[in-house]
C-alpha positions in Angstrom: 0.1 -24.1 13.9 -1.1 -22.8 16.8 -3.6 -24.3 19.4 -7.0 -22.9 19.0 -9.4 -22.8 22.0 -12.8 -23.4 21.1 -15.7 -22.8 23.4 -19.3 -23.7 22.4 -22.6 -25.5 24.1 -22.9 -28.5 21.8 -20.7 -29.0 18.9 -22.2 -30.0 15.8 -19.3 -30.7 12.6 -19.7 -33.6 10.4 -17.7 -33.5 7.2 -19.6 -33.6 3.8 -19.0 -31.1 0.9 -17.8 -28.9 3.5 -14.4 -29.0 5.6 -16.3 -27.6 8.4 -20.0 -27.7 9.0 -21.5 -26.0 12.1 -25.1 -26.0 13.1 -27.3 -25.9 16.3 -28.8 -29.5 17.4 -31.8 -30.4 19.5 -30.0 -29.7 22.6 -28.7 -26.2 22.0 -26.7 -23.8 20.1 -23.1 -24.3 18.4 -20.5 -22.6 17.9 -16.7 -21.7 17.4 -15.1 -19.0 20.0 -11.9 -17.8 19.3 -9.6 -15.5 21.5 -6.0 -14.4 20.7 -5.9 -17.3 17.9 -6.5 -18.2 14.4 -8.7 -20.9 12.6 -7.2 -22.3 9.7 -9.8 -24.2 7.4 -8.8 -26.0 3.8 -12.0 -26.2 2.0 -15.3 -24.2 2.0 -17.9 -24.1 5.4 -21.2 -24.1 6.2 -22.6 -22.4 8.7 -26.2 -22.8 10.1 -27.5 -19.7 12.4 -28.5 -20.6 16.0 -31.4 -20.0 17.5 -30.5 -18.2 20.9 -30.1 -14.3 19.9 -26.9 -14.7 23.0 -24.7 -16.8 21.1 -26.4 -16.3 17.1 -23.9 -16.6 15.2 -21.5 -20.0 13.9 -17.6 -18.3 14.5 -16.5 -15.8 16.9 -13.7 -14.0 16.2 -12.0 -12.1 19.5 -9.1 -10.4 20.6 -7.2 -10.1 17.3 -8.5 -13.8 16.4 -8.3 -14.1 12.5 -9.6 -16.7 9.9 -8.1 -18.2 6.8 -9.2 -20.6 4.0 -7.1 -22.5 1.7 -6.7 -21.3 -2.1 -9.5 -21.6 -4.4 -10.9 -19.8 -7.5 -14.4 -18.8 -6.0 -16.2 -18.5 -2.1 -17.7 -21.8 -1.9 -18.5 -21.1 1.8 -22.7 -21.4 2.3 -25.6 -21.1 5.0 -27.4 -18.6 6.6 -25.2 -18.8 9.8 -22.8 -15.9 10.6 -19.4 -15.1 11.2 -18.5 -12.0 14.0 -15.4 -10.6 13.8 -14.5 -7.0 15.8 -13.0 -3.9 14.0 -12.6 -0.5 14.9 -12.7 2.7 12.9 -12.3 6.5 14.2 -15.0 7.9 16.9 -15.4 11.4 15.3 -18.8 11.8 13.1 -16.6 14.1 10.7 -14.1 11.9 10.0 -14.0 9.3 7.1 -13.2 5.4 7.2 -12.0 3.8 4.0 -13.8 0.1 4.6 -14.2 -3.4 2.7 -16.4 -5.6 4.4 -15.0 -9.2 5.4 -18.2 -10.7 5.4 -20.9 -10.9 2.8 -24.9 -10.3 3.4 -26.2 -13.4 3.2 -30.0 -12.6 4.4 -31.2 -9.3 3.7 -29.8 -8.8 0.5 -28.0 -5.7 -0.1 -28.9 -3.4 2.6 -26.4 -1.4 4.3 -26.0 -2.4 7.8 -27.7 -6.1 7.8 -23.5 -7.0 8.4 -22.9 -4.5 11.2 -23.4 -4.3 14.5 -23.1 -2.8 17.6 -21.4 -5.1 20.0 -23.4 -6.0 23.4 -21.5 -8.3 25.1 -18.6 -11.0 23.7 -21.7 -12.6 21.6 -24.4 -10.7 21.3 -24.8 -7.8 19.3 -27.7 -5.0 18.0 -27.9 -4.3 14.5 -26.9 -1.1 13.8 -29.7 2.0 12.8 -29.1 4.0 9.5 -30.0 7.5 9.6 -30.6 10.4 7.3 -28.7 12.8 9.6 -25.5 14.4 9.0 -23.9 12.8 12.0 -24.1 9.2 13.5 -24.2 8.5 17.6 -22.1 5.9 18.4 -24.7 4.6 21.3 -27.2 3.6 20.1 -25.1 3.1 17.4 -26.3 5.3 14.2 -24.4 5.3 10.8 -24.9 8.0 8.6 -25.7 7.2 5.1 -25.1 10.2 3.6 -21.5 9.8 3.4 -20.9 6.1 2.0 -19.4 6.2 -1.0 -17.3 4.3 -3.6 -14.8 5.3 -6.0 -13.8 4.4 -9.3 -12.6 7.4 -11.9 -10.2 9.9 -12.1 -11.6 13.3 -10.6 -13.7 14.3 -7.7 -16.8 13.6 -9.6 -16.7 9.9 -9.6 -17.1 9.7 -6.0 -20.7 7.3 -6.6 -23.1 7.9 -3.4 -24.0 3.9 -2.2 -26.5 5.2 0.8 -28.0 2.3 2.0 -28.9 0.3 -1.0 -25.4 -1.5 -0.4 -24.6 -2.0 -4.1 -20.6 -2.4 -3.4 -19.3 -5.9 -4.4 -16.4 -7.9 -2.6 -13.1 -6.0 -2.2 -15.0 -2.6 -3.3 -13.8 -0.5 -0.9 -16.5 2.2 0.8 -15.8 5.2 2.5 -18.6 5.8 6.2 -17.9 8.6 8.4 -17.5 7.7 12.2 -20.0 8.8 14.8 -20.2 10.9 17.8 -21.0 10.2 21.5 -19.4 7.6 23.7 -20.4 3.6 23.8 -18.9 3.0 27.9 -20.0 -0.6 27.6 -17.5 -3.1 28.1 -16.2 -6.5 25.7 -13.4 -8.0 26.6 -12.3 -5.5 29.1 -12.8 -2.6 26.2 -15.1 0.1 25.7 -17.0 -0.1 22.6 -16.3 3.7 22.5 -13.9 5.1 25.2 -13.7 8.9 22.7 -10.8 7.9 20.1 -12.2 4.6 18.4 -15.5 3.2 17.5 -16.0 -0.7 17.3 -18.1 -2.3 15.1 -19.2 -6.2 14.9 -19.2 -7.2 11.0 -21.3 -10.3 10.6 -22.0 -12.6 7.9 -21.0 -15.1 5.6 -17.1 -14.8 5.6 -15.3 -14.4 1.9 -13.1 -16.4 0.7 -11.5 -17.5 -2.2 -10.7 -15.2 -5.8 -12.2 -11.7 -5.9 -11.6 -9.6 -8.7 -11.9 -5.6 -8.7 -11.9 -4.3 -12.5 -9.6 -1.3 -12.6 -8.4 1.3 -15.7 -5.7 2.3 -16.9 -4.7 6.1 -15.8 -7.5 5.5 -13.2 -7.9 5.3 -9.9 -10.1 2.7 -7.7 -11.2 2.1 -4.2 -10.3 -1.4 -3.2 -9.9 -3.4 0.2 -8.8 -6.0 1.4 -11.9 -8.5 1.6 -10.9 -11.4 4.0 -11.2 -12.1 7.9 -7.8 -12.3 8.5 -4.6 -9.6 7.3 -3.8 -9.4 3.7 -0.1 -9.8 2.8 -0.3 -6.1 1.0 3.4 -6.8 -0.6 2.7 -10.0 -2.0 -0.6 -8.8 -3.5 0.5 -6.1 -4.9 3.3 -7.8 -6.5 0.7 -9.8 -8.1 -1.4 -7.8 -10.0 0.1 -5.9 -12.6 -2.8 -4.0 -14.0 -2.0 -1.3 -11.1 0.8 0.8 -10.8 1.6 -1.7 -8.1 1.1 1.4 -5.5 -1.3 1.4 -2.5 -2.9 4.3 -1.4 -4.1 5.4 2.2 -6.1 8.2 3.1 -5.5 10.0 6.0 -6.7 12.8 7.6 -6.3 15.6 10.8 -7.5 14.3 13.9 -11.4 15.6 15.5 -12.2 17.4 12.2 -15.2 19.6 13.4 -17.0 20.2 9.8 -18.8 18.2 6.8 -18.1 21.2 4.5 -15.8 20.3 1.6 -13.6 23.3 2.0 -13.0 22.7 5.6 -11.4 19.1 5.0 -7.5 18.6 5.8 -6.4 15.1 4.1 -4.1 13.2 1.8 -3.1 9.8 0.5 0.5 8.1 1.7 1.8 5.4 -0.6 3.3 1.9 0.4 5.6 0.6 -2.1 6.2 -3.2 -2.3 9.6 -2.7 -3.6 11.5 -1.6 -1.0 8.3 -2.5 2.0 8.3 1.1 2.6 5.7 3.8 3.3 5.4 7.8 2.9 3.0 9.3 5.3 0.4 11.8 3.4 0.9 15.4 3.1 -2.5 17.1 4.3 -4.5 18.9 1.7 -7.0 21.8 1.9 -10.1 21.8 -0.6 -12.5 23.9 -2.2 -16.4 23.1 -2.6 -15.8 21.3 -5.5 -13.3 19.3 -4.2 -10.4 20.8 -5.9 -6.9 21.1 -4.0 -6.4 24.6 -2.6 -3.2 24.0 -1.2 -1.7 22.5 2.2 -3.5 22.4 5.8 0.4 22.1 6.9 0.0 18.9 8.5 1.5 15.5 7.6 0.4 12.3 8.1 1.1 9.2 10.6 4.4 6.9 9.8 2.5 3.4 9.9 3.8 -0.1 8.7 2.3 -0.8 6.1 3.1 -4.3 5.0 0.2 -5.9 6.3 -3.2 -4.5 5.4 -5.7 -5.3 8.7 -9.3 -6.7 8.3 -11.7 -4.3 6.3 -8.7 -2.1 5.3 -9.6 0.1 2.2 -7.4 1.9 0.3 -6.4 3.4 -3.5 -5.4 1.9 -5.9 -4.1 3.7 -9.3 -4.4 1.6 -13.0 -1.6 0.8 -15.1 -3.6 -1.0 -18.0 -7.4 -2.0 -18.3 -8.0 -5.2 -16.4 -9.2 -6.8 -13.0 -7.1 -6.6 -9.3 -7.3 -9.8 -8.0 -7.5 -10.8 -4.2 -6.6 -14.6 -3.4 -6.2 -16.4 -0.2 -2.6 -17.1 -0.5 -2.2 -13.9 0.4 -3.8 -13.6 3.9 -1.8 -14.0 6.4 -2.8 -14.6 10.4 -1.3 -11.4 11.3 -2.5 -8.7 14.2 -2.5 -5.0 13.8 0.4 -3.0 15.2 -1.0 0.3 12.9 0.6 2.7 14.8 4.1 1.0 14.5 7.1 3.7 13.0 7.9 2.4 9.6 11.2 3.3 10.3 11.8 2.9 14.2 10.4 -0.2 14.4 10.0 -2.2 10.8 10.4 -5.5 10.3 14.0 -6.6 9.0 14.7 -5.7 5.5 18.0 -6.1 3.7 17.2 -3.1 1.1 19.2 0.2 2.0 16.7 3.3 2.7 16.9 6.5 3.6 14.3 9.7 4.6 15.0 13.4 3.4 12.3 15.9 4.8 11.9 19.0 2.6 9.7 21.7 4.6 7.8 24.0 2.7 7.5 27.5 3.8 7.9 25.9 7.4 4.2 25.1 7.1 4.5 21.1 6.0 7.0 18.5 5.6 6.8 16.6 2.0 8.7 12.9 3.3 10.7 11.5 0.6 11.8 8.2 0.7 14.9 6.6 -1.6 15.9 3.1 -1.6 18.4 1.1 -3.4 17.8 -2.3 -5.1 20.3 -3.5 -7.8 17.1 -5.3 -9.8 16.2 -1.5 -10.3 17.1 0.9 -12.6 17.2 4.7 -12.7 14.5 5.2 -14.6 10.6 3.7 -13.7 9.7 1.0 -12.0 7.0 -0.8 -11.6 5.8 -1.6 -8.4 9.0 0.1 -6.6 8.9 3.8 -7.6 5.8 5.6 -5.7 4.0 8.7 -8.0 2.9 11.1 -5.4 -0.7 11.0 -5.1 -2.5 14.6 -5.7 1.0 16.9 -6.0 0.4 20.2 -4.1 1.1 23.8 -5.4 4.0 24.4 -4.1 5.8 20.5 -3.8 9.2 19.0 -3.9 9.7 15.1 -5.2 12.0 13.0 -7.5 12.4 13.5 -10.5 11.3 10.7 -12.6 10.9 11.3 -16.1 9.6 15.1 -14.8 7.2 13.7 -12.7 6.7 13.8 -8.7 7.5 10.9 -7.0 7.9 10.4 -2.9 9.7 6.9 -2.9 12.7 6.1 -5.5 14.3 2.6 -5.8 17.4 2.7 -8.1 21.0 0.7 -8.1 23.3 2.1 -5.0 25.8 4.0 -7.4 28.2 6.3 -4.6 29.2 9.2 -7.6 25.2 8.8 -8.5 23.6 12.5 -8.9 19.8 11.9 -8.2 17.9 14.6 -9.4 15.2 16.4 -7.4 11.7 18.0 -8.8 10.5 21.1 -7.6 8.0 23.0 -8.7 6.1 26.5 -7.3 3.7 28.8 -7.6 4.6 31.7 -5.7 7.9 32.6 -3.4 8.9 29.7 -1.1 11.3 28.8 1.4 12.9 24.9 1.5 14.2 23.7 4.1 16.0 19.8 3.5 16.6 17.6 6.3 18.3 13.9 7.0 15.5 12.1 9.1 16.4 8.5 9.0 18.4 5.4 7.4 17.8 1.8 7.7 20.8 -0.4 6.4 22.0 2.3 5.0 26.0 2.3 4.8 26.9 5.9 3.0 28.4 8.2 5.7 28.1 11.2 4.1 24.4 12.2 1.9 25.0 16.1 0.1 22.5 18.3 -1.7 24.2 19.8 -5.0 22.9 22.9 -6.4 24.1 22.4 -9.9 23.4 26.2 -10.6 25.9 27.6 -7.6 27.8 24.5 -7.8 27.9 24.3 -4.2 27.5 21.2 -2.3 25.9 21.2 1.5 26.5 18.0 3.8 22.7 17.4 4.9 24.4 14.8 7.8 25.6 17.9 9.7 22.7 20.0 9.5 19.8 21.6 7.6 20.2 22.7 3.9 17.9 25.8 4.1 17.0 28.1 0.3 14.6 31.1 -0.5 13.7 30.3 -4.1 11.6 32.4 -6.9 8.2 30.7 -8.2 9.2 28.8 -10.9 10.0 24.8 -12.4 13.3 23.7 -11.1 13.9 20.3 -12.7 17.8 20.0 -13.3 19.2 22.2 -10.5 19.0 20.5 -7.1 20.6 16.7 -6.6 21.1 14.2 -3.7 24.9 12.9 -4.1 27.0 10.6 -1.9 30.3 12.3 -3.1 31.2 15.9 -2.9 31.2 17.6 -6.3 34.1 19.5 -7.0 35.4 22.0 -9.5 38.4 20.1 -10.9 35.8 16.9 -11.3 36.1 14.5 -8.7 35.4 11.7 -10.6 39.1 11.7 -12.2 40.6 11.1 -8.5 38.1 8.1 -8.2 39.0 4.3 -8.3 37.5 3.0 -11.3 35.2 0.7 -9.5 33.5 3.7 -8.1 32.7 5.1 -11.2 28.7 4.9 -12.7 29.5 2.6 -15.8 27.9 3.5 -18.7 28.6 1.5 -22.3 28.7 3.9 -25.4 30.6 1.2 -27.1 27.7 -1.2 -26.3 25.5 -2.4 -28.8 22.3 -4.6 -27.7 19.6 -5.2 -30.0 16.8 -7.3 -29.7 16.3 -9.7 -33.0 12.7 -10.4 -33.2 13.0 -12.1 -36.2 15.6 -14.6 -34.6 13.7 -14.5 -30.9 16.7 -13.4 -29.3 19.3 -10.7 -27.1 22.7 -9.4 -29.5 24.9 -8.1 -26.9 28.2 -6.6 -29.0 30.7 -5.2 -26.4 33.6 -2.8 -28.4 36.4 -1.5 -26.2 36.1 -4.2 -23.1 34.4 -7.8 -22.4 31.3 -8.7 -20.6 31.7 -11.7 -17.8 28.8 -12.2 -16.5 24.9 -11.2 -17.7 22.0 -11.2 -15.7 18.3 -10.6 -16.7 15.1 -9.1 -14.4 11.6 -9.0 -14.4 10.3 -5.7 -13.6 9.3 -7.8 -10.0 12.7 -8.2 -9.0 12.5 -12.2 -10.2 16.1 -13.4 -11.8 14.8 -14.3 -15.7 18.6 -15.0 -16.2 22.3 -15.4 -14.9 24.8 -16.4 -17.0 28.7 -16.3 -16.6 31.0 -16.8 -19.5 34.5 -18.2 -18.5 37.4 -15.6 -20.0 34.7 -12.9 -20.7 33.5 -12.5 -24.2 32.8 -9.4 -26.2 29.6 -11.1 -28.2 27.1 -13.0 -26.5 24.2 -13.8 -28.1 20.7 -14.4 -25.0 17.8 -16.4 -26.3 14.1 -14.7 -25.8 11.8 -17.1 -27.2 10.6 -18.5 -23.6 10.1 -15.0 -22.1 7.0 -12.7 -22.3 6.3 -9.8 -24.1 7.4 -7.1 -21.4 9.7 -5.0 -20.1 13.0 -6.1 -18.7 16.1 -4.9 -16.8 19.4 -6.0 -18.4 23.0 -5.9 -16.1 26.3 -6.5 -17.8 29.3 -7.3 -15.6 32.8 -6.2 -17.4 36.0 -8.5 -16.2 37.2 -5.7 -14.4 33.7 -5.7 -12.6 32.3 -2.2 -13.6 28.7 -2.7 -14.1 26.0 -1.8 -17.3 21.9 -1.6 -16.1 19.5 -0.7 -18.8 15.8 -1.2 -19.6 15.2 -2.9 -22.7 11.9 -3.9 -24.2 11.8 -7.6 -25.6 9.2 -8.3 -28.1 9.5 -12.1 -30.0 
């Protein structure tokens, strides 16, 4: 652990029901002041407010500083003292924020802006003003209520208006416009405003421990991440399986200049867990009611998005009825890098991934992302596969089960045709394009046009089509091997070739709790078993191979699993099979 600098007037901890307990004394004012460092505390705290308004609250959190709590069920931290931590959102009054508050209200109950503030110096800070305006000033600093809202639903309408009776619980996630005007004043050698970013002191009670968001199935809901510190976004969205295991994060043109719906230009990028990977938002256009008009021909920024910063909100999308749960074992002490290329400069991954940009009309790139895992399979999966959120118009995505996705993850299979869905309304031009790999080892990537029967090596150059209005959802392919008239696949090593199993026979007896595997023509040498995480359920190799093998099923849950069979002569069998005891 790191050493953390603490400077304070009088210290005051004692250890009772709390790990840490700090309180002003007769002599003066305590408390903890943190720079560049984190504070790392196993049990619950009390904090007791000060008395001088220079130095009022209990823990100061500066310069990236970031604190975490050990795990526990419920937020057992108490007091009326205060923790300050530092964020910053976007300086333009017509932009939107999607916020979660680190830090509960612990006073005022429930009043929208009793937990922010606009920073005077390192300590001190005014509460911020709520107005009834359309547009906030950043000094003094002015928030307009009239565009904090909440989300939970499945169209436009259930956008719920908060205003300032704060009624938005723990990891709710809020959306507040920014505000306009500069802040010149100086902490920590920073403007509070210098024109592109607008900081804002959240104080409070800091959470901690389990917070649960309910969430529906087919349903969307505005979560974020609820701590003072980062939240691990893979590891918690590996660990809630009630959402599509997807995060969502709006984004928006720069200095919009309008609150009128139809002049918004925004969309939502997804971060899959799978293979730690994010696709940057294709821009939208909107009419008055909030219903998609078609593309502002902007895209999005490339951000990492592994770790989710303090007050992050974001989307998240329901796979069953249930609760999203945020716990402290997945915070992490780590500082924001948010404008950091996910693929220039990403932190080190062993999963293969590469970018294909498809233009539309030459008005706006739609990124598509594939990545190859061999715990995946070519169909859906959970927590790996990214549904584009909000499809456009005229779009372009995977085609999974004929729906639009912008990040695949499937087995690396080199005479693999991976379909492409395209759909539009009116006359386009496409335009596909190679942008990027990352421990990725094919040399050559082709688009097949299964109609022509042409192949086009997109490593050389740009694959260019004029294409009629229409559905196209068996035509176009990415390939690693050149198709050919007199099939290929004949000239092919056998351990090239995508093994499929006719001959197979796997049923699952519920009535005996367990996996019949009958192999016909060959022998199986070695099975193996996966969640729909990744997780190894089983591996098993049988000496000599075997053409029956019989996998027991009474210890596993009701779910859905991904099965590999490994043939003596090493050709390979992945399927989805559902196992019910």
């Amino acid at each position: 652990m790191r050493q953390i600098y603490f400077l304070a007037f009088i210290f005051s901890f004692y250890y009772g029901n709390a790990q840490l307990h700090i309180s002003p004394s007769t002599s003066g004012d305590s408390y903890i002041y943190l720079s560049d460092r984190f504070l790392y505390v196993e049990d619950n705290i009390n904090l007791e407010k000060n008395h001088n308004p220079e130095t009022e609250a209990s823990i100061y959190l500066r310069k990236e500083s970031q604190l975490l709590q050990g795990e526990k069920s419920t937020n057992l931290n108490y007091g009326n003292g205060l923790l300050s931590v530092f964020q910053e959102g976007t300086s333009n009054a017509f932009d939107y924020n999607y916020w979660a508050l680190p830090v509960k209200d612990n006073i005022s109950q429930d009043q929208f802006g009793a937990v922010i503030f606009q920073p005077k110096n390192k300590t001190n800070s005014n509460p911020v003003h709520i107005t009834g305006s359309l547009e906030g000033t950043s000094h003094p600093l002015r928030i307009s209520r009239r565009w904090i809202y909440k989300y939970s639903g499945s169209d436009y309408n259930d956008w719920q208006h908060v205003g300032v009776s704060f009624d938005v619980a723990p990891a709710e996630g809020f959306t507040m416009k920014g505000v306009n005007g500069t802040d010149p004043r100086l902490v920590n050698g920073v403007e509070n405003n210098p024109g592109n970013s607008q900081r804002y002191d959240f104080r409070g009670l800091p959470n901690d421990g389990e917070i649960k968001v309910s969430i529906n199935k087919d349903q969307a809901v505005l979560v974020g991440n609820p701590y003072p510190s980062a939240l691990h976004l893979q590891s918690f969205l590996m660990e809630n399986s009630a959402s599509t295991g997807i995060a969502y994060f709006w984004d928006s043109k720069n200095n919009g200049d309008s609150h009128n719906l139809k002049d918004y230009e925004g969309g939502y990028g997804s971060y899959s867990p799978g293979p730690n990977a994010y696709a940057p938002a294709v821009f939208k256009t909107y009419n008055g009611a909030g219903e998609e008009t078609g593309s502002s021909g902007e895209t999005g920024s490339e951000i990492a998005r592994e770790y989710a910063p303090i007050a992050q909100g974001f989307m998240l999308s329901g796979r069953n009825d249930g609760y999203i749960h945020f716990k402290n074992s997945q915070r992490r002490f780590q500082q924001e890098n948010s404008q950091t290329s996910e693929f220039k400069n990403q932190q080190k991954s062993e999963i293969p991934l590469l970018k294909l940009n498809v233009i539309v009309n030459s008005l706006y790139t739609r990124a598509l992302l594939l990545a190859f895992r061999e715990d995946s399979s070519k169909d859906y999966d959970w927590a790996m596969d990214a549904k584009i959120y909000g499809v456009l118009q005229n779009d372009v995505g995977w085609n999974i089960e004929e729906a639009f996705y912008n990040i695949q993850v499937r087995p690396c299979r080199k005479n693999d045709k991976i379909p492409l869905l395209i759909n539009l309304t009116e006359n386009a031009s496409l335009s596909f394009q190679l942008d990027d790999f990352r421990q990725f080892e094919n040399e050559n990537v082709y688009i097949f046009d299964a109609e022509l029967e042409s192949n086009f090596r997109l490593n050389k150059d740009i694959f260019s089509i004029d294409l009629p209005k229409g559905n196209y959802s068996n035509r176009f392919f990415i390939s690693f091997i050149e198709e050919k008239e007199d099939n290929l696949q004949s000239e092919l090593p056998v351990e090239e070739l995508d093994f499929s199993i006719p001959e197979a026979l796997i049923v699952q007896n519920n009535i005996e709790a367990q996996l019949e595997i009958k192999m016909v023509e060959t022998d199986v040498k070695q099975i193996l078993l996966y969640d729909l995480n990744g997780q190894m359920i089983y591996n098993k190799t049988l000496p000599g191979g075997s053409a029956n093998y019989t996998l027991p099923t009474s210890g596993l849950q009701d779910a859905i699993y991904v099965l590999k069979l490994i043939s003596s002569s090493n050709m390979e069998f992945t399927k989805k099979i559902s196992i019910k005891n």
